[in-house]
N, C-alpha and C positions, 0 to 999 in steps of 0.2 A: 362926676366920677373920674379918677386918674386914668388913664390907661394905663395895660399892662405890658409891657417889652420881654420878651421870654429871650435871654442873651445866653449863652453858652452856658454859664456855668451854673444857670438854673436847670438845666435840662437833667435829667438822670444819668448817674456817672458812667452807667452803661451804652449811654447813646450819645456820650459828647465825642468829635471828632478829636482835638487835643490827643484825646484819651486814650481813643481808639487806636490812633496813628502812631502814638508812645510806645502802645502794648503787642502792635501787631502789624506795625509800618503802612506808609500811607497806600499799597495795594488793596486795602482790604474798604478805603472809605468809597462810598457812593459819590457820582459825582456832584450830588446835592449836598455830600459831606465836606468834598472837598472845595466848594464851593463859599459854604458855611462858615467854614473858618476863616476866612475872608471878610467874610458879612459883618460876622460877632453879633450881631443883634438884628431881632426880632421886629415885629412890631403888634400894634394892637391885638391879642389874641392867635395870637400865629407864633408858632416856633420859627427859629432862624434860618432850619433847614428847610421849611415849607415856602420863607422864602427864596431860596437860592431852587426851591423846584419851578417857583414859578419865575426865576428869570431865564432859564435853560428850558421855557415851555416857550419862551415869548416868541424868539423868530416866527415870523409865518415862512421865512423860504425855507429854514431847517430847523429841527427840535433838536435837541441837546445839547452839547459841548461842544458841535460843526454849527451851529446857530450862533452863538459869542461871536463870532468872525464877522458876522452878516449885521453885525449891533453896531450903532451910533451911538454917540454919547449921551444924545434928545432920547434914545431907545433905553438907554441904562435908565437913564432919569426918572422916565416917564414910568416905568416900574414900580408900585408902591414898597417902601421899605430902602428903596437905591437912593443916596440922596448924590448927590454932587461930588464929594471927594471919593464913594464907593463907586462910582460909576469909571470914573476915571482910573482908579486902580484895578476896573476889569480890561479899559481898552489896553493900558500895560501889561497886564497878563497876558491876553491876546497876542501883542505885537512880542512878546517876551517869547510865546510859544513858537512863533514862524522864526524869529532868528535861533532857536537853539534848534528849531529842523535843520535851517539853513548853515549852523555851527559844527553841528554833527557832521557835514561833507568837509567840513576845511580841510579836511587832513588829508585830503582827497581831490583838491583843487584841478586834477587833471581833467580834461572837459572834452576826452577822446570822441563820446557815442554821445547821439541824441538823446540816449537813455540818462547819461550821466547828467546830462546839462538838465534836463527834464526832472530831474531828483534831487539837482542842487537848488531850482526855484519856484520848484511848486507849491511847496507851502506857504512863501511869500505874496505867488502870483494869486494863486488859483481860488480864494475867498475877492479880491479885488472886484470893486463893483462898477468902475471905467477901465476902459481899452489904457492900457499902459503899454507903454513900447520900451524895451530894454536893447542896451547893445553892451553885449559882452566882448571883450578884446583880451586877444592872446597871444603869446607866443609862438614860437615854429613846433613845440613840443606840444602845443595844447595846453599848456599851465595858465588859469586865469591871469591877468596883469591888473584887469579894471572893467566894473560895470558902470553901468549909468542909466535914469532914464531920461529917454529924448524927445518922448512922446507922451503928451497925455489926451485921452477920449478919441483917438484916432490912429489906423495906420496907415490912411491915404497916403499912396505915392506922391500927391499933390502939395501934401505936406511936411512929410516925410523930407529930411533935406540930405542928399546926399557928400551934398557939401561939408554939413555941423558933423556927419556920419565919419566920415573918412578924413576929416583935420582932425578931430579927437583920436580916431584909431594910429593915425601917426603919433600925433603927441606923446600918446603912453609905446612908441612904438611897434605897435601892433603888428605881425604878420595876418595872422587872422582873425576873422569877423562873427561873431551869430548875431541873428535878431530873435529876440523871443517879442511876442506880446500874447496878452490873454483875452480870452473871450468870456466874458460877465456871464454869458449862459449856459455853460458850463459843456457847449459844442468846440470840439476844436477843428472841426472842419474848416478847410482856410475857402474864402471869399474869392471870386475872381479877385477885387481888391486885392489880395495878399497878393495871390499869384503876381498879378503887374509888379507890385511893391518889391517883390522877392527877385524876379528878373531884373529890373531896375538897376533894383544895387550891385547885384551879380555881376551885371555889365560896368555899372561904375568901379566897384572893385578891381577888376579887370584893366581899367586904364590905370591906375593909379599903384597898381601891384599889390595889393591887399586883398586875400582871398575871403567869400562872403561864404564861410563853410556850410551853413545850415538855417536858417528861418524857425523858427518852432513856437507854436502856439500851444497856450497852456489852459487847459479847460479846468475840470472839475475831478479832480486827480486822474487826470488824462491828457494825453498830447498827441501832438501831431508833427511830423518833422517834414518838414515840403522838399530836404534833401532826396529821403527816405522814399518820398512818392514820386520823384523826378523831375522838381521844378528848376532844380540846380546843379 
């Protein structure tokens, strides 16, 4: 016996997203809806939308649409109905949705408060499932110049090079410095580890003339700024 694939435009013209989205803009689709339209097709006895529920169920660490973020591409895959080029077109979704968080501040590129800093990279940071270490460099106004990351699975002072740290912040002519990195568990509480890490640089900074303005660690839509608590 064939199988049956129930794709979009089999469904009732009352429940196709397309349709939906046309007649009443895409607010009004579920996120299984909007999902769906992505999908375009079903598989064996299952509507399209039944599957786009059940890949918004799959994360064990989150359900829904904060769940996508937490997915590999073995995780799309492995999904029935997800084959190989739909899986891939969700981690672009994904990465699509943190840069247009991270697009929203452009215009805004000033990086006065830890608050600021903490809102231009949280949505990039804070699904990150290793220790990533950024160093942001700026101006005497506070105007971004240039990020980078310098660090990956770790922010050991040990490893951490103050050297690679403060030639790059020259290079782009940097007056001042932030470090962010994040914590996978969604704690932003900083480690003795940071605290070292954070003096460390302070003091390098210091000889070299380049101010280390703030440290900030990025949890799980939450942060931490070790200026803020008086590490610096």
């Amino acid at each position: 016996m064939n199988e049956k694939y129930y794709t979009l435009k089999e469904m009732p013209l009352s429940e196709r997203p397309y349709e939906k989205c046309e007649r009443l803009g895409p607010g009004v689709l579920s996120d299984a809806e909007l999902l769906a339209v992505i999908i375009r097709t079903g598989t064996a006895g299952e509507r399209v939308v039944d599957v786009a529920a059940r890949v918004l169920s799959f994360s064990k660490t989150y359900k829904g649409l904060l769940g996508l973020n937490h997915m590999s591409l073995n995780d799309f895959k492995s999904i029935k109905g997800i084959g190989r080029v739909k899986a891939i077109q969700f981690l672009c979704i994904t990465e699509l949705t943190k840069r247009m968080a991270k697009a929203t501040n452009d215009g805004r590129q000033i990086l006065a408060t830890p608050e600021a800093v903490a809102n231009y990279y949280m949505q990039e940071m804070r699904h990150l499932q290793r220790e990533m270490v950024y160093l942001v460099m700026m101006d005497a106004k506070s105007r971004l110049l240039k990020d980078m990351i310098i660090s990956t699975g770790t922010v050991s002072s040990s490893l951490l090079s103050p050297r690679e740290i403060f030639l790059n912040a020259l290079k782009y002519e940097a007056v001042n410095i932030i470090l962010l990195h994040n914590h996978p568990s969604g704690d932003p509480t900083p480690s003795k580890e940071d605290i070292k890490t954070t003096q460390r640089m302070k003091e390098a900074g210091n000889l070299v003339g380049i101010r280390l303005m703030d440290h900030i660690i990025i949890g799980d839509n939450k942060y931490m700024s070790l200026a803020e608590q008086g590490y610096i």
